[in-house]
C-alpha positions in Angstrom: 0.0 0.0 0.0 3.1 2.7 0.8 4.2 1.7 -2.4 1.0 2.4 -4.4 0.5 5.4 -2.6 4.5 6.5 -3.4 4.1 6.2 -6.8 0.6 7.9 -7.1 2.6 11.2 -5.6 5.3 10.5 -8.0 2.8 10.6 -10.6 1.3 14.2 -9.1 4.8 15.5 -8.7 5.3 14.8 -12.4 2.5 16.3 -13.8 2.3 19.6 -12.2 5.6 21.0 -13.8 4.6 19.5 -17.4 1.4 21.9 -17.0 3.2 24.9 -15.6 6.0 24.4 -18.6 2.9 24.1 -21.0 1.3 27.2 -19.7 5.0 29.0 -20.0 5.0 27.8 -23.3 1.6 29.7 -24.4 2.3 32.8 -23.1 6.1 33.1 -24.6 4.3 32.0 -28.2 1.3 34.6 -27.0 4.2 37.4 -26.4 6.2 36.8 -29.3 2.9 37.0 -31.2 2.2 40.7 -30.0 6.0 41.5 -30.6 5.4 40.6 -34.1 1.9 42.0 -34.9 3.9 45.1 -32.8 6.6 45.1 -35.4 4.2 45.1 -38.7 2.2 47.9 -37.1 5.1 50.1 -36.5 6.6 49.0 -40.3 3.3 50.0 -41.8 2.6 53.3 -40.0 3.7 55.3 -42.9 1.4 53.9 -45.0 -2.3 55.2 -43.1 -2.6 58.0 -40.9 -1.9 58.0 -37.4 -5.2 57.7 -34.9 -5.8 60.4 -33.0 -5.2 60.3 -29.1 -8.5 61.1 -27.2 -7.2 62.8 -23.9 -9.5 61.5 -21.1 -10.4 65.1 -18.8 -8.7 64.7 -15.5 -10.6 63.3 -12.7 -13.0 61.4 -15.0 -12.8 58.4 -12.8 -14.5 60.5 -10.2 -17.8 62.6 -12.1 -20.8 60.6 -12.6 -22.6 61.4 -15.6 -26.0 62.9 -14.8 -29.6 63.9 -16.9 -29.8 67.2 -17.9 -32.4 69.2 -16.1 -33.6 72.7 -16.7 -34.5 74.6 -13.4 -35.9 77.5 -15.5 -38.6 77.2 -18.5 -37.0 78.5 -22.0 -37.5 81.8 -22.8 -37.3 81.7 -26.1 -40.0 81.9 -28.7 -40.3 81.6 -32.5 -40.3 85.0 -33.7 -43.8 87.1 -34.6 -44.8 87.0 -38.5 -44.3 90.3 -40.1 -47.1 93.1 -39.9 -49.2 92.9 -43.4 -49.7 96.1 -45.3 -53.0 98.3 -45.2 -53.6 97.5 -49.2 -53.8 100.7 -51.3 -56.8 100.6 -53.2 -57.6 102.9 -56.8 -59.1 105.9 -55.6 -62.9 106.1 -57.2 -62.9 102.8 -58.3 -66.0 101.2 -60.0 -67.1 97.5 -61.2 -67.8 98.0 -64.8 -71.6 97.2 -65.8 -72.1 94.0 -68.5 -73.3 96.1 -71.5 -76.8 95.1 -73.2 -75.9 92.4 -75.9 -79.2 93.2 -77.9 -78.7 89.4 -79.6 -81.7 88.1 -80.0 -85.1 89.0 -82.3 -88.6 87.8 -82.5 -90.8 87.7 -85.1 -94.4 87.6 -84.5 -96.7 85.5 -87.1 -99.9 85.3 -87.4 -100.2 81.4 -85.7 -96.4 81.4 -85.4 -92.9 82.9 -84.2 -89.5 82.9 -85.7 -86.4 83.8 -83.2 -83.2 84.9 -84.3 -80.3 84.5 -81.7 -76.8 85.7 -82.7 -73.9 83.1 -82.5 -72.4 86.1 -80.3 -75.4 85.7 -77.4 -73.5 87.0 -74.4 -71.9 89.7 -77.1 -67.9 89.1 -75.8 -66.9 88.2 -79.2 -67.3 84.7 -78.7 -69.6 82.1 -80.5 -71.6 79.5 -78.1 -72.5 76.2 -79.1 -75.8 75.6 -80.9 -76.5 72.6 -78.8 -76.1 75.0 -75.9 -79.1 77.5 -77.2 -82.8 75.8 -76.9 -86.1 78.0 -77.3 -88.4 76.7 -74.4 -86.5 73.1 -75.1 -86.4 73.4 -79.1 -83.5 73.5 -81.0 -82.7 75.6 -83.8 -83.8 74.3 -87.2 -81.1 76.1 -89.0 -77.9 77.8 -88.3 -74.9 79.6 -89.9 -71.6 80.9 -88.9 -73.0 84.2 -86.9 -76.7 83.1 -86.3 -79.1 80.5 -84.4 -83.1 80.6 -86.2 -85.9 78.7 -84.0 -89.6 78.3 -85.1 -92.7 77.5 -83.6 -96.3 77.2 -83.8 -97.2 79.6 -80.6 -99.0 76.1 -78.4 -95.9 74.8 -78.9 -91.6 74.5 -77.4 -93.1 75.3 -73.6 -95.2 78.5 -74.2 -97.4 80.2 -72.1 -100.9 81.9 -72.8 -101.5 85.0 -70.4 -104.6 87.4 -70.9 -104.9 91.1 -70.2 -108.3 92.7 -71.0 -107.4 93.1 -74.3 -104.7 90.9 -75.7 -103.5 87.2 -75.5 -99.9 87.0 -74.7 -97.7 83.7 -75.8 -94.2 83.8 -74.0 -91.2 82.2 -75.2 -88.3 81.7 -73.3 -84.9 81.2 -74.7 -82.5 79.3 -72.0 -79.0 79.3 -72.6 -77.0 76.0 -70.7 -73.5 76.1 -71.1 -71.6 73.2 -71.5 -68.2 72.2 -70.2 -65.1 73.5 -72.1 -63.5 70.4 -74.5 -62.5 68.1 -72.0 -62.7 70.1 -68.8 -65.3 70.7 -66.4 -65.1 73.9 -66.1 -67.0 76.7 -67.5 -66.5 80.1 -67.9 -70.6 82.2 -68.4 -73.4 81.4 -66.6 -76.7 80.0 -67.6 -79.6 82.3 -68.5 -83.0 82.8 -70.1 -84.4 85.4 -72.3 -88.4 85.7 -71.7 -90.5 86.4 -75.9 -93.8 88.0 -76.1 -96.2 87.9 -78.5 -99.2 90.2 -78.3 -102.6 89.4 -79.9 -105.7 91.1 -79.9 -108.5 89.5 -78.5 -111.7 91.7 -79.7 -112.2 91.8 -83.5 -115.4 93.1 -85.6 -116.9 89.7 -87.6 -119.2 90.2 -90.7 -119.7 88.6 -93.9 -119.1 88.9 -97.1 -121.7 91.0 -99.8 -124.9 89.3 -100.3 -125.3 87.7 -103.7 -129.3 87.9 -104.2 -131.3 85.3 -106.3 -134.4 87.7 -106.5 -135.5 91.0 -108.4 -138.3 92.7 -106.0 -137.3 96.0 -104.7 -136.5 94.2 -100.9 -134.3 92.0 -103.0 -132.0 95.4 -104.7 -132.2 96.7 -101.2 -130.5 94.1 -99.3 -127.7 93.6 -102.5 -126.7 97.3 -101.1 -126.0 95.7 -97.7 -124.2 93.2 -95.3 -125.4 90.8 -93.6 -124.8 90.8 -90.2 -123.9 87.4 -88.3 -123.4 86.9 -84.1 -122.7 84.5 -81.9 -122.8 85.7 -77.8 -122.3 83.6 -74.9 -126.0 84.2 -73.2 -127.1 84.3 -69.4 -128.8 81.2 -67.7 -132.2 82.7 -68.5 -131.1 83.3 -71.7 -132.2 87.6 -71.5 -129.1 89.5 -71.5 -125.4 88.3 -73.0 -123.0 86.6 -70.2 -120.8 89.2 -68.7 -118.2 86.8 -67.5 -116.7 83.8 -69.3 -116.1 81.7 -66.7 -117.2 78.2 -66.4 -117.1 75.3 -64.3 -116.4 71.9 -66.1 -119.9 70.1 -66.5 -122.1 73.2 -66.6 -123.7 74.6 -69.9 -122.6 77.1 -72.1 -125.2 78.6 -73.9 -124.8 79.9 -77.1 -126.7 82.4 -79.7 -126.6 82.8 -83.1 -128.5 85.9 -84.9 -129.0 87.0 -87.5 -129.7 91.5 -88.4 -132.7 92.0 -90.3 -132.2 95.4 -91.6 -134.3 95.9 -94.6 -133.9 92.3 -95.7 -137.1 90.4 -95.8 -137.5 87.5 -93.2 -134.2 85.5 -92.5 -133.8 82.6 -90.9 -130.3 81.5 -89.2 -129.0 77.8 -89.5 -125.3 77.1 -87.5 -123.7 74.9 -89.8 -120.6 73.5 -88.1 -118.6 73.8 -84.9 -115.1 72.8 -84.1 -113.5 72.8 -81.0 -109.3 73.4 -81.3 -106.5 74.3 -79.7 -105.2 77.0 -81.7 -107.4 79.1 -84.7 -106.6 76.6 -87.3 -109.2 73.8 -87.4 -107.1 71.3 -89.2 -104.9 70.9 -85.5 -105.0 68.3 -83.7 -106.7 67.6 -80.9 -109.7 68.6 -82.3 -113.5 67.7 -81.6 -116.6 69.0 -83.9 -119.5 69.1 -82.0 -121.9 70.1 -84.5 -121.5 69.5 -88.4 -123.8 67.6 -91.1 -125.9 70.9 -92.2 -126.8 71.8 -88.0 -126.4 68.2 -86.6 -125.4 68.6 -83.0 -123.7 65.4 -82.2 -122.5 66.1 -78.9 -125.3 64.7 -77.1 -124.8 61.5 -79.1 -121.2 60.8 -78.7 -120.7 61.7 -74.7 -124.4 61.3 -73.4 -124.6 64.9 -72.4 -127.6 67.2 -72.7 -126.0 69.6 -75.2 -129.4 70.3 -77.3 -130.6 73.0 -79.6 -133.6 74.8 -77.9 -136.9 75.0 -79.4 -136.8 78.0 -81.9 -139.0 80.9 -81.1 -137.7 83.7 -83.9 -136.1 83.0 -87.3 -133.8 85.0 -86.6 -132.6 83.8 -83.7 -130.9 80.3 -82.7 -130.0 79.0 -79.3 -128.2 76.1 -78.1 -126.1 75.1 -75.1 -123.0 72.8 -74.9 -121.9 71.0 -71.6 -118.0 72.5 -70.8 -115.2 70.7 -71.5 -111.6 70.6 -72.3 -109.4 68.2 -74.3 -107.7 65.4 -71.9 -103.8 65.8 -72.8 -104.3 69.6 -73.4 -102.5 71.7 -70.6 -101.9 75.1 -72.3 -105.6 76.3 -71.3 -106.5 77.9 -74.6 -109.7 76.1 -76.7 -110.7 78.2 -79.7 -114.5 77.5 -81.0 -115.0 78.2 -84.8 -118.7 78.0 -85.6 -120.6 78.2 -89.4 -123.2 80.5 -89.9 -125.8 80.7 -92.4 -128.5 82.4 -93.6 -132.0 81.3 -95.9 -134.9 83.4 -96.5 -137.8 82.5 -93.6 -140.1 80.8 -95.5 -137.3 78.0 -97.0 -138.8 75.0 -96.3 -136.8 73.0 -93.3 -134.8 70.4 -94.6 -131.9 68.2 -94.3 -129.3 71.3 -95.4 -131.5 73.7 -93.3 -132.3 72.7 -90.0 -131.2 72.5 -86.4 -131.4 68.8 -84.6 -130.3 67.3 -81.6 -130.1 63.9 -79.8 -132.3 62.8 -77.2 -133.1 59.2 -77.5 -133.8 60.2 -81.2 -132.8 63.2 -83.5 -135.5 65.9 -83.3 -135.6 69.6 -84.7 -135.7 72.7 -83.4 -138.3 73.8 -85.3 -140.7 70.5 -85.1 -139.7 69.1 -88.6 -138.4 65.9 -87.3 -138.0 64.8 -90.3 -135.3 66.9 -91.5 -132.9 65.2 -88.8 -133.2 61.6 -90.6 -130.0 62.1 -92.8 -127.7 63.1 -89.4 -126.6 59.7 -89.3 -125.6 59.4 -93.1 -124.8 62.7 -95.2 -127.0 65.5 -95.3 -125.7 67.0 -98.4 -125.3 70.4 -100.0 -126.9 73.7 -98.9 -130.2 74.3 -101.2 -130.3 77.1 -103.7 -131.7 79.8 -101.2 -128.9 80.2 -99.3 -128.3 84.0 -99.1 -124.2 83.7 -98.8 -122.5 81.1 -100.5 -120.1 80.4 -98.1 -121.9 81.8 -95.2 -119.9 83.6 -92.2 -117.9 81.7 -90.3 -117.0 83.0 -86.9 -114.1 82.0 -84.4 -114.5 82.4 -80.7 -112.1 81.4 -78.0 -112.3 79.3 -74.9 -109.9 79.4 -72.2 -109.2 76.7 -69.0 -107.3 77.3 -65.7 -107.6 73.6 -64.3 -106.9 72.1 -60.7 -106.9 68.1 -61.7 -108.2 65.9 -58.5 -107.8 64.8 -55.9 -107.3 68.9 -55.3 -110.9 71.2 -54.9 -112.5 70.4 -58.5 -111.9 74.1 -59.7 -111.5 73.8 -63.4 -113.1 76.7 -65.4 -113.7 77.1 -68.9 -114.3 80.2 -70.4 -115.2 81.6 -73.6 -114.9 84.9 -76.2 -116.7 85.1 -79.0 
């Protein structure tokens, strides 16, 4: 056992030194590896500049670095912006008023109107566009390089019909839209309308044309020296005095006369031919509705049930009748014209189917009691008979007017009526 334990120390005795010689080894090849990385640093310090030497502050080891605090708040602030100027302004200035272009004209036909607006509207020496340029929502129906022409019938291109005591008024109005500049959107004038009038009078004299007697006696030379003179009134409810107003509600009668002057003629008696209900003078417009034609058939009574009738006649030279209002269904302009054909015979013509006055009441039956006459209403009644004292006869045009509330608002439509 001593001897184990002897040669165990040998062994420890033995292996300390071999680790202290391999540890004096390391730091002799560790030295001589600094000497030489020394050596090539100081052979190749001409080659890059030196570093600079930072110089610690004396004492360093001893201050503490600290946050800076400030005690006091900053007093200073970002400087004021400069005062502005007072602006000096052009003594006695003025905005310079946009002068009167005076581009546009009207011309005022007798059932028509022609406007002529200058390519130059707003008069700045700039054309507009055509498409631009509508009368009431018409566009022109011809152009050239300086000006824009629009037409119209005067119902028509969003007119309006005012009435003064004397005169019917149709306004126009010319709108002006500009559009956007190429492909912009911008624009550089401003929209605007231009309100048209056209004045009409309402009152005109009626007469016919010279008689054309088929007789010799001396009554007969004295009425080829005169005219024959035709009316047609609007009469009261009792039929004694002409209507004063010409207003109607829709469904109530308007009552109608038709006379003939005497004068030195011998016994006349007057037959209404034909009446045509329109919207403007013309008869040939559409809508249109006649409610008396076929040589004095009144066919109102027939075609809507109403009691539109001729009355009973009492003088030859007198003729009533009386027509239930209406107005036309897609009609909003509130204008009705009624154009009416008189005629005159001498009194003792025999009634007949070209001379008589019939209405419909379960049957046609005559004003005068010849219910005979009324037998060709339904067919064709023919030509007038040779003692017709005008050829033509006289044919007068009266006009109708409607301001309408439609339901479900207060039934307020009025008709009313100048003949």
């Amino acid at each position: 056992m001593k001897q184990n334990k002897h040669m165990v120390d040998m062994m420890l005795i033995v292996r300390i030194p071999l680790c202290l010689f391999c540890g004096a080894l390391a730091a002799a090849a560790a030295r001589d590896f600094y000497q030489d990385v020394h050596l090539a640093d100081r052979r190749f310090t001409g080659l890059r500049p030196e570093r600079p030497v930072v110089q610690e502050p004396a004492g360093t080891s001893a201050v503490q670095q600290e946050k800076q605090s400030f005690q006091e708040p900053l007093s200073w602030r970002f400087p004021e912006p400069p005062a502005e100027e007072e602006p000096h302004f052009p003594p006695n200035f003025e905005l310079k008023p946009p002068a009167a272009a005076d581009s546009v004209t009207a011309i005022c036909g007798e059932s028509s109107v022609r406007v002529e607006a200058k390519k130059d509207l707003l008069g700045i020496g700039k054309p507009v566009q055509a498409a631009d340029v509508t009368l009431g929502g018409c566009a022109s129906i011809w152009e050239d390089p300086e000006v824009l022409v629009f037409e119209s019938e005067l119902h028509s291109c969003g007119s309006q019909l005012m009435m003064s005591e004397d005169s019917f008024i149709y306004i126009f109005t010319l709108f002006y839209t500009p559009s956007p500049l190429g492909d912009s959107p911008i624009i550089r004038t401003v929209d605007f309308s231009i309100s048209i009038q056209c004045h009409y009078q309402r009152k005109h004299d009626v007469s016919s044309g010279l008689l054309k007697p088929t007789w010799t006696p001396f009554s007969g030379t004295k009425v080829s020296d005169e005219n024959l003179y035709f009316s047609l009134r609007l009469m009261t409810d009792d039929w004694q005095f002409p209507r004063p107003s010409a207003q109607f509600l829709l469904g109530d009668k308007m009552r109608f006369e038709a006379s003939v002057k005497q004068f030195h003629h011998i016994p006349l008696r007057v037959t209404v031919d034909s009446c045509v209900a329109s919207v403007a003078p013309n008869i040939d417009t559409v809508p249109r509705y006649a409610f008396l034609g076929n040589k004095g058939c009144l066919f109102d009574s027939q075609l809507t049930g109403s009691s539109s009738q001729f009355l009973p006649r009492s003088q030859d030279g007198k003729l009533q009748f009386e027509i239930e209002a209406f107005k036309f269904q897609q009609d909003n302009s509130g204008v009705m014209y009624i154009t009416c054909s008189l005629r005159a015979t001498t009194a003792d013509t025999a009634v007949d189917t070209t001379n008589k006055a019939c209405s419909f009441s379960n049957g046609w039956r005559e004003a005068s009691g010849s219910h005979r006459a009324c037998s060709c209403c339904d067919t064709n009644c023919g030509t007038s008979s040779k003692s017709d004292l005008t050829e033509a006869g006289s044919q007068l045009t009266g006009l109708c007017w409607l301001d309408a509330v439609l339901p479900p608002f207060e039934h307020t439509i009025q008709n009313a009526c100048t003949l």
